[in-house]
N, C-alpha and C positions, 0 to 999 in steps of 0.2 A: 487620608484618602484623597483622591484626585479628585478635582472642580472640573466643572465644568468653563469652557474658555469665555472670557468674555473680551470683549470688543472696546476698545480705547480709542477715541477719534485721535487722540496725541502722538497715543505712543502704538498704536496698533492692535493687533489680535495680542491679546493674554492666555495663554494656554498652557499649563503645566503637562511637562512629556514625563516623567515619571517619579514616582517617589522614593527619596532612600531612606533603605531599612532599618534595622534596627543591629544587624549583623547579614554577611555575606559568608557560603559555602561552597568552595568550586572543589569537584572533582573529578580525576582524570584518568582513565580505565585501561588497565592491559590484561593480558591473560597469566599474569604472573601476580600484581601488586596494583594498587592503586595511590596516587598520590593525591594528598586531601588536604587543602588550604582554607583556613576559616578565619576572617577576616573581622572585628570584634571593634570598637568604638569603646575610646580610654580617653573619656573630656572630649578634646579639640582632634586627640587624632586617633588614626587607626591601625590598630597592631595586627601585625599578621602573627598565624601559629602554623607551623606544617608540621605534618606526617607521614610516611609510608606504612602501607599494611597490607600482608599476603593477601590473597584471595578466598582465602576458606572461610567455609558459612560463618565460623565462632571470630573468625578475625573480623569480618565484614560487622559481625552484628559489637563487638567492639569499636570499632572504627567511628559506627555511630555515636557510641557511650562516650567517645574523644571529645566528641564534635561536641554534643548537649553540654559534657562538663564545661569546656573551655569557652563556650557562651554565655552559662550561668554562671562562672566563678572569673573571670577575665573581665568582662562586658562592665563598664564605668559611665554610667549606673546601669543597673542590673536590668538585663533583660526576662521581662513578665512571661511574654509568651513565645515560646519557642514552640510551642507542638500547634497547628503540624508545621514542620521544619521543612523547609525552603532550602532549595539547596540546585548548584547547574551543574550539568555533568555533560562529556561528550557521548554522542553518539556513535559506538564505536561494532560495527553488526551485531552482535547480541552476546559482548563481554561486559556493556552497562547494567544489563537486564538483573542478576543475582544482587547487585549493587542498589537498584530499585526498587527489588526486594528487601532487601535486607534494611533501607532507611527509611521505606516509604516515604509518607510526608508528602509534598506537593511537589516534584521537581522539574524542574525547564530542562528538557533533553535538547545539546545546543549540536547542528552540525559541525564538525572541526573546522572546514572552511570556515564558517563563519565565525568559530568562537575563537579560533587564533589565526589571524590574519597575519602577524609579522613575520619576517624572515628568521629573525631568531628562536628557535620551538628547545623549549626543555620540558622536562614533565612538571616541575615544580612553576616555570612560568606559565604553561598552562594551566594549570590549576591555580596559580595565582589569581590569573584574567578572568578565568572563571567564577572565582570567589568575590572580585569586583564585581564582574556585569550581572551577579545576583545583588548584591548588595544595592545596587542599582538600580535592580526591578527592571535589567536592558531589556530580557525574556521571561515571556508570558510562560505561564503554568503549564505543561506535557498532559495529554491525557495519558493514563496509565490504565493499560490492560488487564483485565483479572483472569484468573487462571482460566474460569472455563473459556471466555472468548481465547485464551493458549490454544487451548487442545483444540478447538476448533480450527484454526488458523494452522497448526500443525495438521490434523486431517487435511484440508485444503490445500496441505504446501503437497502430504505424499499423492494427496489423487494428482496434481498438479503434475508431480513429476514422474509419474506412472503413463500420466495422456502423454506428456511432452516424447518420452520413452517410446511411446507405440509410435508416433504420430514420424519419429527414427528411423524406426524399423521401416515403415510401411516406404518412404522416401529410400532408402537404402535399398529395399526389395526392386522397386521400380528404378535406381541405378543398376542396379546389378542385369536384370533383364533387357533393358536399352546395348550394353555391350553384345549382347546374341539377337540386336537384332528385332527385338519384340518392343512393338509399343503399343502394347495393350495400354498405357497408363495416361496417353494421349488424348484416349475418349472416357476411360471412367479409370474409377481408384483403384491400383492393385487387394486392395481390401474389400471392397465389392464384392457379394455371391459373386454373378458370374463372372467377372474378372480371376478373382481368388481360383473357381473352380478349373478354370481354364487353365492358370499357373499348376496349380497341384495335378492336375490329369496329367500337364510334359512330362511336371517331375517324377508321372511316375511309369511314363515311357509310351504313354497314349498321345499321338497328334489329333490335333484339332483344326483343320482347316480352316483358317480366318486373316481377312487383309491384314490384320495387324499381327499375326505371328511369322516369322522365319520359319519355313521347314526345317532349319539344322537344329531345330529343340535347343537342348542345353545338357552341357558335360555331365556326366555323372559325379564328377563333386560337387559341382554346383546346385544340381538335382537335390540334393543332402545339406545342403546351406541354407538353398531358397524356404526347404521342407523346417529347417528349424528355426530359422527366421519368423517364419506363419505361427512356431508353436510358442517362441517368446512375444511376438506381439498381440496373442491371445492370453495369455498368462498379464500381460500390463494391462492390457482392457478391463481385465479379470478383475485385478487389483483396485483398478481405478473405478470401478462400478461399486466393488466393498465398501470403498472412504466413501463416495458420493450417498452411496445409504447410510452408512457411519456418519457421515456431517450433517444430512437433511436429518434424522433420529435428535442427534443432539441438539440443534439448532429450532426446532421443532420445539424441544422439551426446554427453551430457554424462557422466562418474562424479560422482554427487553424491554427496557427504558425508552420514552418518547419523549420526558417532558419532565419538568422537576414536578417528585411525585406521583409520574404516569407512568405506568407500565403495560404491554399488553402480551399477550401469548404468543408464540412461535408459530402456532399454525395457525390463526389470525391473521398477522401478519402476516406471513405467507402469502393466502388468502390475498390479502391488499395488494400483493407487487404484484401477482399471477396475471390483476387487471391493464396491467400496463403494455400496449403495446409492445410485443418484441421482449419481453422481458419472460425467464424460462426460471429452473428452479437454482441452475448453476450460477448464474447471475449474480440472480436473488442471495445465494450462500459467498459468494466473493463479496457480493454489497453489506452484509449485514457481519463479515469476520473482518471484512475492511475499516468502517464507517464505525459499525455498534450500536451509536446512538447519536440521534442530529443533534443533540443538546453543543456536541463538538463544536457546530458551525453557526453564526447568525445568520447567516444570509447564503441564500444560494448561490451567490456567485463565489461564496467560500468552500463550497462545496466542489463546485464547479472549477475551481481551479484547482482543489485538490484530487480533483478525477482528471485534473491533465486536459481539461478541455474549455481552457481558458486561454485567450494569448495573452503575452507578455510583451507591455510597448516600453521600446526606450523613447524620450522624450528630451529633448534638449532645445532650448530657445522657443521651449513652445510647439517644436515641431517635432513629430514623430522620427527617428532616424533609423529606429528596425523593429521588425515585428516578429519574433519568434512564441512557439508553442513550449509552454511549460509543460515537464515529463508528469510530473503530481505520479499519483499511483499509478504503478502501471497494468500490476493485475485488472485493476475498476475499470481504468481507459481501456482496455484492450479488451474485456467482456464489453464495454457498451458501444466500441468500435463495432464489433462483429453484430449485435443486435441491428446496430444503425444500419449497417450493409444490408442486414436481411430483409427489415423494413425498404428499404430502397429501392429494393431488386424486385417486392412482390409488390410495391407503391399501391396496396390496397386499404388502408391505413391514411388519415389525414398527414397526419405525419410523416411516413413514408411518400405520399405524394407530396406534398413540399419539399421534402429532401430530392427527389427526383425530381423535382421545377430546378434545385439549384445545380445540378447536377448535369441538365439539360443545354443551361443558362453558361454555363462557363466551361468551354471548351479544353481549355489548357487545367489539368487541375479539380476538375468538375470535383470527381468522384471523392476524392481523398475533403473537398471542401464541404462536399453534403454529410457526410459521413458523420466528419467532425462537426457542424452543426447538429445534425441530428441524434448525434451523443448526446451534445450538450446538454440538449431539451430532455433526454430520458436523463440523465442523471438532476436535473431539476425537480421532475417528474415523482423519481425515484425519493427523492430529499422531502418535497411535499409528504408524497405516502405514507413516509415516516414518520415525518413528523407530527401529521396528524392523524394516522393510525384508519386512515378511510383510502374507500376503493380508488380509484385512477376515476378522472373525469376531464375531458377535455376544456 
């Protein structure tokens, strides 16, 4: 195990950066094969073994049975504890995931960037690198998702891409009308009762006297476009109101984890974020299919930069040389984006008035910099809630 560092007046800080294992696992993922290098201590040095193995369930769940044997029967002297089995794998969109499945165990899910930085890429030396920088203990242990948080997360992707869909249409509807002429979309949304009502009545050959309409209406094929346009962008509405009851149902009926040993109810919970400032139930169901459980993060600033709402400083000679915004989630940053705007705009809320002092405060940039403060704080907010399973309190 690691010590803790101690301090040398001689020779300096003493501080052990990681320890090596006892055996290393790297694996390297395509949609066809995966190549699996496992790395194994014989005395003084260390033997590599590789593999290739399709992808199907019974090969994958082989692959592992490779892996265990050639740890138990290779390894000089024999390795005691192999389960649960350690092992790093790329990050590759969701061609690792059956592979995580299939070996469980604890594994560091490494981005390719990071895990193979040289110019020369083969599968076998990535998977080489990989079986080192496990062996090595370079990266920390992955959370790993279980099914139902899946399905939930799948819910959320389709209502996701059902809004995104309408939200299409509705942008598209208000092109198409701008070329004849109309800018209804000027003062409110072509999705609007009266707006909406106003479009459907042209198309269906009634005028409407109004600043913002052209008396030349609009063609008759267009008439028939605009008309089915409005009946797919009620069909995605449709859809996306389903999942949103289909996520709050299951997400509701989940006990989530707060705490090693602590668990507490769906609609409890709930209950707790509802108290937060700015915070709705859509939020609430991104933060909790995003996040899951704070046990993920010690500190809120871990949080915090993994909602993207944290800067990232280069630092050189001591001095700062640039300051950019890490992406972190984008889904979380862009729900607590929109909360913070909303707080801002109605600044009736402590927080919202703060965020509206910095907003006020910095001419060039204001808005975009309350915002992103005032994320911050809800997802701190949001971290607390969780983690200690009680209301919002200032």
């Amino acid at each position: 195990m690691l010590t803790e560092s101690i301090i040398d007046s001689e020779w300096g800080n003493r501080e052990p950066i990681q320890a090596l294992k006892d055996y290393g696992v790297g694996i390297d993922t395509h949609s066809k094969f995966i190549a699996v290098c496992v790395l194994v201590k014989e005395g003084y040095n260390v033997i590599k073994y590789e593999r290739d193995f399709p992808t199907s369930w019974k090969a994958l769940k082989e692959a592992r049975n490779w892996v265990v044997d050639v740890i138990r029967t290779k390894s000089v002297p024999t390795v005691l504890n192999i389960e649960p089995l350690h092992y790093s794998i790329e990050s590759t969109g969701t061609y690792h995931l059956p592979v995580l499945k299939a070996f469980g165990g604890t594994p560091s899910v490494v981005n390719p960037l990071l895990a193979s930085p040289s110019r020369r890429k083969t599968d076998k030396l990535d998977a080489k690198l990989l079986a080192y920088q496990n062996m090595t203990g370079l990266w920390p242990e992955s959370f790993v998702i279980s099914d139902k948080i899946q399905e939930l997360r799948i819910i959320m992707r389709q209502r996701q891409f059902h809004q995104q869909m309408a939200t299409s249409i509705a942008n598209r509807i208000n092109n198409y009308i701008l070329r004849f002429g109309h800018t209804l979309g000027s003062i409110d949304s072509v999705t609007s009762i009266k707006s909406r009502a106003l479009i459907e009545d042209m198309c269906d050959g009634h005028f409407i006297p109004s600043d913002y309409i052209c008396p030349d209406g609009f063609p008759d094929e267009v008439k028939s476009v605009i008309k089915s346009m409005y009946a797919d962008y009620d069909t995605h509405k449709e859809k996306a109101h389903e999942y949103t009851k289909q996520a709050l149902k299951l997400a509701k009926a989940i006990n989530w984890e707060i705490g090693k040993g602590r668990t507490i109810s769906g609609k409890k919970l709930f209950a707790h974020f509802l108290t937060i400032p700015g915070i709705g139930e859509i939020t609430t169901l991104i933060w909790l299919s995003q996040i899951v459980t704070p046990t993920r993060f010690k500190t809120a600033k871990q949080v915090a930069a993994y909602c993207g709402c944290d800067p990232y400083l280069k630092v050189s000679a001591g001095k700062v040389t640039a300051q950019t915004r890490r992406k972190g989630n984008q889904e979380i940053h862009y729900a607590l984006v929109k909360c913070a705007s909303a707080l801002i705009q109605k600044h009736n809320e402590p927080l919202g008035q703060w965020g509206y002092g910095i907003y006020r405060r910095n001419l060039k940039g204001g808005w975009k910099k309350a915002c992103s403060a005032v994320a911050r704080r809800l997802a701190v907010a949001m971290f607390y809630v969780h983690k200690l399973g009680v209301d919002f309190s200032y």
